[in-house]
SESEVO-473567 format. One line per 10 residues: for each residue x, y, z of N, C-alpha, C. Coordinates in Angstrom, 2 decimals, always signed. Example, Ala and Ser with C-alpha at 12.3 -4.5 7.8 and 13.67 -1.06 7.14 Angstrom:
+13.19 -5.69 +7.80 +12.30 -4.50 +7.80 +13.20 -3.30 +7.80 | +12.85 -2.25 +7.08 +13.67 -1.06 +7.14 +12.90 +0.03 +7.87;
end
This chain:
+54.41 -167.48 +41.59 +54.91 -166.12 +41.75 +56.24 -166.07 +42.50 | +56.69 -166.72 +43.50 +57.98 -166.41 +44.48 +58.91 -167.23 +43.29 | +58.34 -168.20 +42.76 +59.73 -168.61 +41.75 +59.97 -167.11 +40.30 | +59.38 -166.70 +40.15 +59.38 -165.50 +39.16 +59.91 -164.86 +39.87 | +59.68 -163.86 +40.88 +60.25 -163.07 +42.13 +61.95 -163.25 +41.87 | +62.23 -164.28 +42.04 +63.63 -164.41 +42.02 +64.31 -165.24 +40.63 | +63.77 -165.95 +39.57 +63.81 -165.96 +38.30 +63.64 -165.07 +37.45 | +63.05 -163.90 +37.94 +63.04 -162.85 +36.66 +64.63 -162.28 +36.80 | +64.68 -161.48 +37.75 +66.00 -160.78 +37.94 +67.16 -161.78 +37.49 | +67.22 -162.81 +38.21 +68.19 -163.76 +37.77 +68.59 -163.81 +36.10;
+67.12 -164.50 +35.49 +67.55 -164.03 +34.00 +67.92 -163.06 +33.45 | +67.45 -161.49 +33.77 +67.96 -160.76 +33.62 +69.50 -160.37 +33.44 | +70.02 -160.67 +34.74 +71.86 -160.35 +34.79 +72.01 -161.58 +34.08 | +71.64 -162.64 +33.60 +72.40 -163.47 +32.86 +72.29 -162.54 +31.35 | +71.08 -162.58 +30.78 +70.93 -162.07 +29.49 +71.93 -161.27 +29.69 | +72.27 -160.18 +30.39 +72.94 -158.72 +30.52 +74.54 -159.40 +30.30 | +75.09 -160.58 +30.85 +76.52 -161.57 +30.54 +76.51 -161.67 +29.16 | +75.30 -162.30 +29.25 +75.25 -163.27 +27.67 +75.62 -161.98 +26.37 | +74.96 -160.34 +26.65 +75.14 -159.63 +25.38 +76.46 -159.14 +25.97 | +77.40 -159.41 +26.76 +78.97 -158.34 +26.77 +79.54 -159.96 +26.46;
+79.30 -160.97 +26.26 +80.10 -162.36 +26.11 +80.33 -162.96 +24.99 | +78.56 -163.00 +24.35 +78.09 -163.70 +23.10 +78.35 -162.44 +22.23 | +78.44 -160.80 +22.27 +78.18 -160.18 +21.44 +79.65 -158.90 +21.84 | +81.12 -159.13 +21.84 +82.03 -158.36 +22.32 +81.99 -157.39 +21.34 | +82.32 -155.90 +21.74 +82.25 -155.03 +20.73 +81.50 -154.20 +19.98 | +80.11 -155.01 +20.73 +78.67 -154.42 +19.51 +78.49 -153.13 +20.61 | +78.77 -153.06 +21.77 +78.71 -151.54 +22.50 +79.67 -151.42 +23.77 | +80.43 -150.39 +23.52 +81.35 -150.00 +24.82 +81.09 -150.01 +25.73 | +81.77 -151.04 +26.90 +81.15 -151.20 +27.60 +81.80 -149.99 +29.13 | +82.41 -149.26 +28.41 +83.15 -148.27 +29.32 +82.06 -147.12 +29.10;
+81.78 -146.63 +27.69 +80.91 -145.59 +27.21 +79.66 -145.69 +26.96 | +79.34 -147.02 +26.26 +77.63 -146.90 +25.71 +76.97 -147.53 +26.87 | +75.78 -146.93 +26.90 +74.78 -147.85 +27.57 +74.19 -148.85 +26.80 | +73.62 -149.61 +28.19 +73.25 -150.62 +28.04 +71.47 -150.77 +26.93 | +71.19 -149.38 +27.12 +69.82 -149.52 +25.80 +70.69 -150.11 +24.51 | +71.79 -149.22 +24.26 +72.55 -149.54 +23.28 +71.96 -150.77 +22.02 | +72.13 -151.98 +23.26 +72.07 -153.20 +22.64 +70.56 -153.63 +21.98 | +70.03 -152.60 +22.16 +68.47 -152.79 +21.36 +68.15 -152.40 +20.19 | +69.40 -151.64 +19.90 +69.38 -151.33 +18.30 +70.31 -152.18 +17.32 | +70.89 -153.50 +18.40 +71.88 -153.87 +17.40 +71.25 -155.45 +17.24;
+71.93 -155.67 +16.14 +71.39 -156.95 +15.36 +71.70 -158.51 +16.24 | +70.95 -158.90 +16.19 +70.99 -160.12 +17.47 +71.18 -159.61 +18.89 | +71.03 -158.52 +19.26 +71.31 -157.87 +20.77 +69.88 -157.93 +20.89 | +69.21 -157.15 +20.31 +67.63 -156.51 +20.44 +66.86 -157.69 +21.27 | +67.17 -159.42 +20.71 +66.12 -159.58 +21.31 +66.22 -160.42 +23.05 | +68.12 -160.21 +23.11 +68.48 -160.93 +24.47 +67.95 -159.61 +25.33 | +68.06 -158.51 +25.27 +67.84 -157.22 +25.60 +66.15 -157.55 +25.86 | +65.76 -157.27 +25.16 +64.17 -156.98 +25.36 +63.90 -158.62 +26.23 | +64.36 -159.50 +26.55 +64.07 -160.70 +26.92 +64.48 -160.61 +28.47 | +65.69 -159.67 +28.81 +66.10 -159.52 +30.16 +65.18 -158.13 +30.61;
+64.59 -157.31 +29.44 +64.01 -156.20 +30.39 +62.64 -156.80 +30.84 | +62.01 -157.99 +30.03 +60.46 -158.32 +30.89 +60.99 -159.09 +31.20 | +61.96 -159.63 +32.02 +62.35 -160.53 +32.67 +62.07 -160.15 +34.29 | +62.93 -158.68 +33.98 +63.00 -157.84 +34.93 +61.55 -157.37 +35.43 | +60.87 -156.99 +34.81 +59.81 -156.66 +35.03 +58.98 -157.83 +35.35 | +58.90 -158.93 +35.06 +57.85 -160.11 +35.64 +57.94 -160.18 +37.28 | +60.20 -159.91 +36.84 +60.48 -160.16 +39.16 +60.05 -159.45 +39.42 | +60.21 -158.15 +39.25 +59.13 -156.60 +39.90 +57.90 -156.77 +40.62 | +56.97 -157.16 +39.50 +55.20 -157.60 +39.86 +55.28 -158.59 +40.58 | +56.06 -159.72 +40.75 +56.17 -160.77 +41.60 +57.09 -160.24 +43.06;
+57.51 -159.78 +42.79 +58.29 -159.26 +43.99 +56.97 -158.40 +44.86 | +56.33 -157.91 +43.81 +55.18 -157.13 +44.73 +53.59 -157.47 +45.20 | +53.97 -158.74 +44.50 +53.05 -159.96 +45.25 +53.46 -160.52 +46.32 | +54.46 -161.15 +46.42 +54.90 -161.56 +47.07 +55.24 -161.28 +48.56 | +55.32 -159.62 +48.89 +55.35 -159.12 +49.88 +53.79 -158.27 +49.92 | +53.00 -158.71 +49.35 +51.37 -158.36 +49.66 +50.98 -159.68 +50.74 | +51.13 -160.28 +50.18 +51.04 -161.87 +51.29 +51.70 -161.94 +52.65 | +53.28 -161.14 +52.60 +53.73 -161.20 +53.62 +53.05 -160.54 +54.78 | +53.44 -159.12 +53.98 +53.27 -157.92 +55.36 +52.41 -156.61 +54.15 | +50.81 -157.15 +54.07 +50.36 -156.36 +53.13 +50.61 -154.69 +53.41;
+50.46 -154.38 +54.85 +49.85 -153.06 +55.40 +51.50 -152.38 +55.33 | +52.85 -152.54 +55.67 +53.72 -152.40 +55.85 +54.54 -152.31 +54.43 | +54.51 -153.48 +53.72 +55.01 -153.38 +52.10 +54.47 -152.18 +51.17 | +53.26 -151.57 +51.92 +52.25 -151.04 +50.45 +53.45 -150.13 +49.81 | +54.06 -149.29 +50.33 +54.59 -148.13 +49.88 +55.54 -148.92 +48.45 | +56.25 -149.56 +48.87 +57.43 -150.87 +48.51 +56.81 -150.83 +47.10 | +55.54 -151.68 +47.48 +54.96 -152.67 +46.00 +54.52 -151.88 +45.04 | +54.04 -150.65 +45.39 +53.52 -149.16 +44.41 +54.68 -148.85 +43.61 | +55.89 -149.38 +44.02 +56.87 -148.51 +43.43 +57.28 -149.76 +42.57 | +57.58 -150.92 +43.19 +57.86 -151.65 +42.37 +56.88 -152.21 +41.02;
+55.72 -152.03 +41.14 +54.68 -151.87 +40.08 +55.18 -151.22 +39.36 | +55.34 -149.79 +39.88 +55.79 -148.73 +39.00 +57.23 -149.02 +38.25 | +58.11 -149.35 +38.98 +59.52 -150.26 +37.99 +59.12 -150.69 +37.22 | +58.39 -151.86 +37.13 +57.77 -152.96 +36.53 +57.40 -152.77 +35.02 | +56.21 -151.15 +35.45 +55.64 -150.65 +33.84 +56.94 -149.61 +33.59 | +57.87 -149.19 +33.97 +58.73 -148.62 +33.57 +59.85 -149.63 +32.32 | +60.27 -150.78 +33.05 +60.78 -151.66 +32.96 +60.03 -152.20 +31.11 | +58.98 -152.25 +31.37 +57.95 -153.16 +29.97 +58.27 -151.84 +28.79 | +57.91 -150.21 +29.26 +58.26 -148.89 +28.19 +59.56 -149.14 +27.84 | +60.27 -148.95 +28.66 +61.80 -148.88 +28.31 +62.28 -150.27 +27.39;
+61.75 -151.00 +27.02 +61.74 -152.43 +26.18 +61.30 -151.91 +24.88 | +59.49 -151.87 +25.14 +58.79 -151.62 +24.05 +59.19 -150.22 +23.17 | +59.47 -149.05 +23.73 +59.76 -147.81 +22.89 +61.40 -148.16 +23.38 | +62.71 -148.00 +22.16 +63.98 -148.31 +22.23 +64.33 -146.77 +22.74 | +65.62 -146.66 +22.53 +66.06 -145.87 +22.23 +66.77 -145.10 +21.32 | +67.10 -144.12 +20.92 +67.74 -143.12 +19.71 +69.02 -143.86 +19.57 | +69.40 -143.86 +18.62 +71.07 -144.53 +18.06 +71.85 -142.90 +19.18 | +72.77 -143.26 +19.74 +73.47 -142.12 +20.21 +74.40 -141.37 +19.28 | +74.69 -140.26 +19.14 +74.46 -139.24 +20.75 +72.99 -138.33 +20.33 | +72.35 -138.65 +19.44 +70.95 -138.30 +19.56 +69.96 -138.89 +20.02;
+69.01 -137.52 +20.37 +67.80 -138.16 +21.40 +66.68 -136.86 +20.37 | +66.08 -137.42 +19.61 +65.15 -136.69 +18.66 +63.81 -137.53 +18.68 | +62.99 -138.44 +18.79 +62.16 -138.94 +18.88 +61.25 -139.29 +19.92 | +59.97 -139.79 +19.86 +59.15 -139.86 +20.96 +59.81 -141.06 +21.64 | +59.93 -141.63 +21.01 +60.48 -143.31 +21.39 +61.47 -143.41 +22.03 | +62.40 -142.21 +21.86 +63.47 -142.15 +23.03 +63.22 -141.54 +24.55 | +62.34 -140.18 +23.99 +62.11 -140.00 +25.03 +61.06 -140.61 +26.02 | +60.24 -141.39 +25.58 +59.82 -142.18 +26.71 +60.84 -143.22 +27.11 | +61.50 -143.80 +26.49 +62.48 -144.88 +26.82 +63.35 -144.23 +27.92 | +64.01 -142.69 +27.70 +64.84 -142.06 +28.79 +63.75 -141.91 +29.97;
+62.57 -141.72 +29.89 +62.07 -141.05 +31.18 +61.86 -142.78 +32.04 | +61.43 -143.22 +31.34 +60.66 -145.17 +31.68 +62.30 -145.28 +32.45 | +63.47 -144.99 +31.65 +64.38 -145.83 +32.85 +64.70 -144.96 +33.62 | +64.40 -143.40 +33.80 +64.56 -143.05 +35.40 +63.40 -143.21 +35.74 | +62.90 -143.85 +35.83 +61.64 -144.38 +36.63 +62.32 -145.35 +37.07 | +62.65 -146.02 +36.78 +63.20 -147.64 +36.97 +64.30 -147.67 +38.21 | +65.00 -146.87 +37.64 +66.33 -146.68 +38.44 +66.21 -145.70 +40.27 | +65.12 -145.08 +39.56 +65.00 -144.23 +41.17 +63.86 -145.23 +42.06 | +62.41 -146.18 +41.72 +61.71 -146.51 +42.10 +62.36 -147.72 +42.97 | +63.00 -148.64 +42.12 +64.00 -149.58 +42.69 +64.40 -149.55 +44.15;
+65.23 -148.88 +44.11 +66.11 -148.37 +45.50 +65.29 -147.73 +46.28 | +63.98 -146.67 +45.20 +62.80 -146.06 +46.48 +62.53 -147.04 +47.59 | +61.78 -148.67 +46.78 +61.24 -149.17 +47.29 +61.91 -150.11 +48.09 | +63.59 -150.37 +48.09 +64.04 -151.45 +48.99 +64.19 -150.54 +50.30 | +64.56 -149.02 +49.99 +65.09 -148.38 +51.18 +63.44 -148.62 +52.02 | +62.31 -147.82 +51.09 +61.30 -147.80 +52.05 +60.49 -149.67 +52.83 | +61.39 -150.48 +52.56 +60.94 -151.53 +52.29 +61.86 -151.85 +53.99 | +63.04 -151.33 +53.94 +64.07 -151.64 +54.93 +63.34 -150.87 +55.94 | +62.61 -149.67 +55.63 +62.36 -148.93 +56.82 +61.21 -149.54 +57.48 | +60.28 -149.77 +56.79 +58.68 -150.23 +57.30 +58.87 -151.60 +58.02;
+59.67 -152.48 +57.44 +59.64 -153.94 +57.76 +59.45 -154.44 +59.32 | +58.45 -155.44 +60.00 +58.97 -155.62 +61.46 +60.54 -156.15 +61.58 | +61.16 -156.93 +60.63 +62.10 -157.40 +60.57 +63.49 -156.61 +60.16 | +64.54 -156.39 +60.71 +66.15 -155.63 +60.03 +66.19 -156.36 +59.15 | +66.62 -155.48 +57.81 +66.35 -156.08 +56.71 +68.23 -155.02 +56.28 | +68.91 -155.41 +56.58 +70.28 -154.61 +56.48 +70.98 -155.00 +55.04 | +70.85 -156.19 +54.43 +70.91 -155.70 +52.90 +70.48 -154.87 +52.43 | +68.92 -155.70 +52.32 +68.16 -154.59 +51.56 +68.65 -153.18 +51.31 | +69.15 -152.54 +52.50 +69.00 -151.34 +53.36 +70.86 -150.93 +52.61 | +71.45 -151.50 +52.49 +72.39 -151.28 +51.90 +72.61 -151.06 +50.56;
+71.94 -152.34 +50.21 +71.85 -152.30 +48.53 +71.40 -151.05 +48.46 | +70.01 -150.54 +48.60 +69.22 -149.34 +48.33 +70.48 -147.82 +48.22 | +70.97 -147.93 +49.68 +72.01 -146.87 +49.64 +73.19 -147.12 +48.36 | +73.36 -148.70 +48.04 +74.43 -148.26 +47.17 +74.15 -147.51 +46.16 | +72.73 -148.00 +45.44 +72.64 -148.12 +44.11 +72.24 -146.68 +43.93 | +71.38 -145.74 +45.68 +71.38 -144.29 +45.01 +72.55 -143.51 +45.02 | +73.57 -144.02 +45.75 +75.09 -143.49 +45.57 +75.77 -143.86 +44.04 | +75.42 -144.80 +43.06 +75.64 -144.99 +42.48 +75.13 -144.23 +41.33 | +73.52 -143.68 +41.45 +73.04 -142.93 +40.37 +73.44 -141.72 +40.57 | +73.24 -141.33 +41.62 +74.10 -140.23 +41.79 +75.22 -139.70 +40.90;
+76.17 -140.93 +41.13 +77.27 -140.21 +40.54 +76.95 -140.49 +39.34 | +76.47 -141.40 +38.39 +76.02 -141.95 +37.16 +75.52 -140.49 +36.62 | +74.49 -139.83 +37.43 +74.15 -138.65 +36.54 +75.18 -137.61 +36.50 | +75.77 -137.80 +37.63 +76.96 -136.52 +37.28 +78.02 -137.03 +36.16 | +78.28 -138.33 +36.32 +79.06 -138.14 +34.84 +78.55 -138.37 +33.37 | +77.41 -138.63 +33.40 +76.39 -138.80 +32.23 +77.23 -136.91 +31.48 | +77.23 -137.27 +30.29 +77.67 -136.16 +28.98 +76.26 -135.31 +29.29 | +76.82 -134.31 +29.39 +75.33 -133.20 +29.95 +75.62 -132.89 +31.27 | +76.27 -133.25 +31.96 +76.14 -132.95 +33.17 +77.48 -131.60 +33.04 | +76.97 -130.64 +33.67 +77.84 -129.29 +34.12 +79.31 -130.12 +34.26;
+79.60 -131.28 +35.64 +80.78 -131.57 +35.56 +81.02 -132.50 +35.47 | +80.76 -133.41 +34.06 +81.14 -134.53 +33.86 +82.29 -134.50 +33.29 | +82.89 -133.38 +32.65 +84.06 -132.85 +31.62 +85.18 -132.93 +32.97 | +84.63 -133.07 +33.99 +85.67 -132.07 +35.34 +86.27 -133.77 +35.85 | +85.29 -134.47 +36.23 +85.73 -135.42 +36.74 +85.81 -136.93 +35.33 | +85.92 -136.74 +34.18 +86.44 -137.60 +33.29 +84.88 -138.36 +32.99 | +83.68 -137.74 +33.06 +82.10 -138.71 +33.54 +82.14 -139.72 +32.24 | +82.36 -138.86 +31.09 +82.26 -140.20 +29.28 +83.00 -140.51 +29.35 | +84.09 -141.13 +30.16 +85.19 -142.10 +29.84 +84.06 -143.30 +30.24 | +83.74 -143.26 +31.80 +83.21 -144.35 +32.20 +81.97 -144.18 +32.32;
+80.98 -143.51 +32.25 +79.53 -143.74 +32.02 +79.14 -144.74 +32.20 | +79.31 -145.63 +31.29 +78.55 -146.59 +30.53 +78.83 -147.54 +31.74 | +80.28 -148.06 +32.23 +80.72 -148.89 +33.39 +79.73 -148.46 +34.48 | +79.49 -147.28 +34.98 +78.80 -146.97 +36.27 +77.32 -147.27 +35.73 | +76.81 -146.66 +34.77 +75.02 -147.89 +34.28 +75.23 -149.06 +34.89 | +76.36 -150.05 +34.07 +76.51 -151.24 +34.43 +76.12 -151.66 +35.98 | +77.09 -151.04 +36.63 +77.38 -151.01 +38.08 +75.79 -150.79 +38.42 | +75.26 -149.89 +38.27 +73.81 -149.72 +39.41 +72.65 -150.81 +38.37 | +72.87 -151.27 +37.12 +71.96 -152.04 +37.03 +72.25 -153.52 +37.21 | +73.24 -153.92 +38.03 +73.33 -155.01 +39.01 +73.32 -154.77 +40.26;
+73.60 -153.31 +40.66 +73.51 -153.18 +41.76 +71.48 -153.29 +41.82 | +70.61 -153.11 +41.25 +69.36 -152.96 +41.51 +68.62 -154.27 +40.78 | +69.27 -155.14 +40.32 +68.81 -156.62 +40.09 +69.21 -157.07 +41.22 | +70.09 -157.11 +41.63 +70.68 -158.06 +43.09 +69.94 -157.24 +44.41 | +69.48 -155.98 +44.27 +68.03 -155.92 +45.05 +67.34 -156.21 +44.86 | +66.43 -156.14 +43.76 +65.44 -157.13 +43.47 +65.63 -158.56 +43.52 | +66.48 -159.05 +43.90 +66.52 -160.39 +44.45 +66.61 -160.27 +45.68 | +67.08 -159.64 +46.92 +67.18 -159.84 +47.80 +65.58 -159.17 +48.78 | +64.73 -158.09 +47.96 +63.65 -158.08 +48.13 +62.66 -159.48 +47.88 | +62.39 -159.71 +47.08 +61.91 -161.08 +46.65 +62.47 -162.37 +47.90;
+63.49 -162.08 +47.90 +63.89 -163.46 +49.51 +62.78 -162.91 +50.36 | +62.79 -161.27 +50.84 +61.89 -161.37 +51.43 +60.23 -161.44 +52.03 | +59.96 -161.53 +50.30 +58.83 -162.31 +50.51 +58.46 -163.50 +50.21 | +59.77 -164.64 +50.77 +59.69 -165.49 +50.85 +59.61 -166.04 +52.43 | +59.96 -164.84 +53.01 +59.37 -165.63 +54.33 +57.83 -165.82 +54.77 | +57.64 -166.42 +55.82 +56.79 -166.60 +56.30 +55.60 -165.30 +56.65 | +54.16 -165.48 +56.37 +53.65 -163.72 +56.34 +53.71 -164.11 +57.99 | +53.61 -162.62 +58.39 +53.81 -161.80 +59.80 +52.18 -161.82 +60.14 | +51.96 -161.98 +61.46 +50.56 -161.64 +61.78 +50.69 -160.36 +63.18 | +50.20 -159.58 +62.38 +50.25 -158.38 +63.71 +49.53 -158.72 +64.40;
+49.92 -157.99 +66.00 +49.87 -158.10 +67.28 +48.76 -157.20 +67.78 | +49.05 -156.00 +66.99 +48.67 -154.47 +67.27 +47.39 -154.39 +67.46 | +46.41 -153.86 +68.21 +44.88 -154.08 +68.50 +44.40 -152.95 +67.56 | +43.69 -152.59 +66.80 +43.23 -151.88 +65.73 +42.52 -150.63 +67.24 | +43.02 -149.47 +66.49 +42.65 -148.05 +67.26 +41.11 -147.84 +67.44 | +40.30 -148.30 +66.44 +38.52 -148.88 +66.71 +38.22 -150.20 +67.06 | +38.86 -150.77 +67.51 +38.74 -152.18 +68.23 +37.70 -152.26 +69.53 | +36.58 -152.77 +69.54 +35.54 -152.58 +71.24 +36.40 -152.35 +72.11 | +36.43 -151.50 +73.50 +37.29 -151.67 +74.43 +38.72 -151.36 +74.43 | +39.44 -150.59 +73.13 +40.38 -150.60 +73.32 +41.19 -149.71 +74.21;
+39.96 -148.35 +74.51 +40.53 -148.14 +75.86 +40.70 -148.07 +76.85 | +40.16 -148.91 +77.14 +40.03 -149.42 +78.57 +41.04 -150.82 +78.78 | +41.54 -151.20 +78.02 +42.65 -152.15 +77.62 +43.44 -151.49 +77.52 | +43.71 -150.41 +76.99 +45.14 -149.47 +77.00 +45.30 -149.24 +78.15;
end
C-alpha cells in the first residue's frame, strides 16, 4: 500500500505528460479540458489508466494514514475515499464531446470530478489541521489548489464573469494547473503516511482514576 500511495499519483502526472507529448493537438491545452482526452482515439486509454491510477493513490493514501494516526486522519481518509470513487465515475462514465453536456454519462462524470477536486484539498487542509505534526506543505498545497478552483470556476464558460476577465481563453490551462496542483498533494499526503504511526499520550476521559490524576 505506501508504494501505491505514492505510485498512483506519480503515474498519473506522467500519463497526463505522456497525452500533451505523445498526442499534440488532439485537445487545447489553453481551452479543452482534460476529460477531453477520453473521447479521443488512443487518448481514452492513457486517460482512463492515469484516472485509476489516481484513485488506487487515494485508497492507499487512506490506508496509509489509518495506521499512522487512525483517530486524527479519520476526517482526511473519508474524503479521500470519497476522491477515490469520484476519481473511478469520472473514468468509467466519460464525458459529452464539448460544448454539450446532454447525457447521463456526462453528468455524472461533471458531478464525480467536483467531487474530486473539492474532497482533495478538503482532506489535505483538514489533514494539516488535525495532525500532531506541522504539516506546512500539505497546508499550502490545500490553499493553493482551492485558490486555484476558485478561480477555475469563475472562468469556466458559464460563469456570470468569465466573459469579464478573458475565463475561455485559459480554462483549460487553470484545470491543468489544479490537477497537478492536487496530484502533488496527494503525494505529499501519502509521505505522510509514511512516517512512523504516533502513539498518543492522552489518558482516555473514562480511564479508572482519571480524576484524581487530573
Amino acid at each position: 500500500m505506501s508504494r501505491l500511495a505514492i505510485a498512483g499519483p506519480s503515474v498519473a502526472l506522467v500519463m497526463m505528460g505522456a497525452l500533451h507529448l505523445v498526442f499534440p493537438g488532439v485537445v487545447d491545452p489553453l481551452r479543452g479540458l482534460l476529460s477531453d482526452y477520453a473521447l479521443g482515439e488512443g487518448t481514452g486509454a492513457l486517460f482512463l489508466l492515469g484516472m485509476l491510477a489516481l484513485a488506487g493513490g487515494a485508497c492507499a493514501a487512506a490506508y496509509q494514514l489509518a495506521a499512522v494516526d487512525p483517530v486524527r486522519s479519520a476526517a482526511a481518509r473519508v474524503l479521500l475515499v470519497m476522491a477515490s470513487a469520484g476519481l473511478v465515475l469520472s473514468a468509467v462514465f466519460p464525458t459529452d464531446a464539448a460544448p454539450t453536456l446532454d447525457s447521463l454519462s456526462g453528468e455524472i462524470h461533471r458531478w464525480a470530478t467536483a467531487l474530486v477536486f473539492t474532497a482533495i484539498p478538503g482532506a489535505g487542509w483538514i489533514l494539516a489541521r488535525q495532525s500532531r505534526q506541522p504539516l506546512p506543505l500539505v497546508r499550502a498545497l490545500a490553499l493553493s489548489s482551492v485558490a486555484v478552483l476558485a478561480f477555475f470556476l469563475l472562468s469556466h464558460p458559464g460563469s456570470p464573469v468569465a466573459e469579464l476577465i478573458g475565463g475561455p481563453g485559459f480554462y483549460g490551462l487553470l484545470e491543468r494547473l489544479l490537477v497537478v496542483l492536487e496530484i502533488v498533494l496527494l503525494i505529499a499526503i501519502a509521505a505522510v503516511g509514511q512516517r512512523p504511526p504516533t502513539i498518543s499520550k492522552e489518558m482516555p476521559a473514562h480511564a479508572p482514576y482519571a480524576e484524581k490524576i487530573s
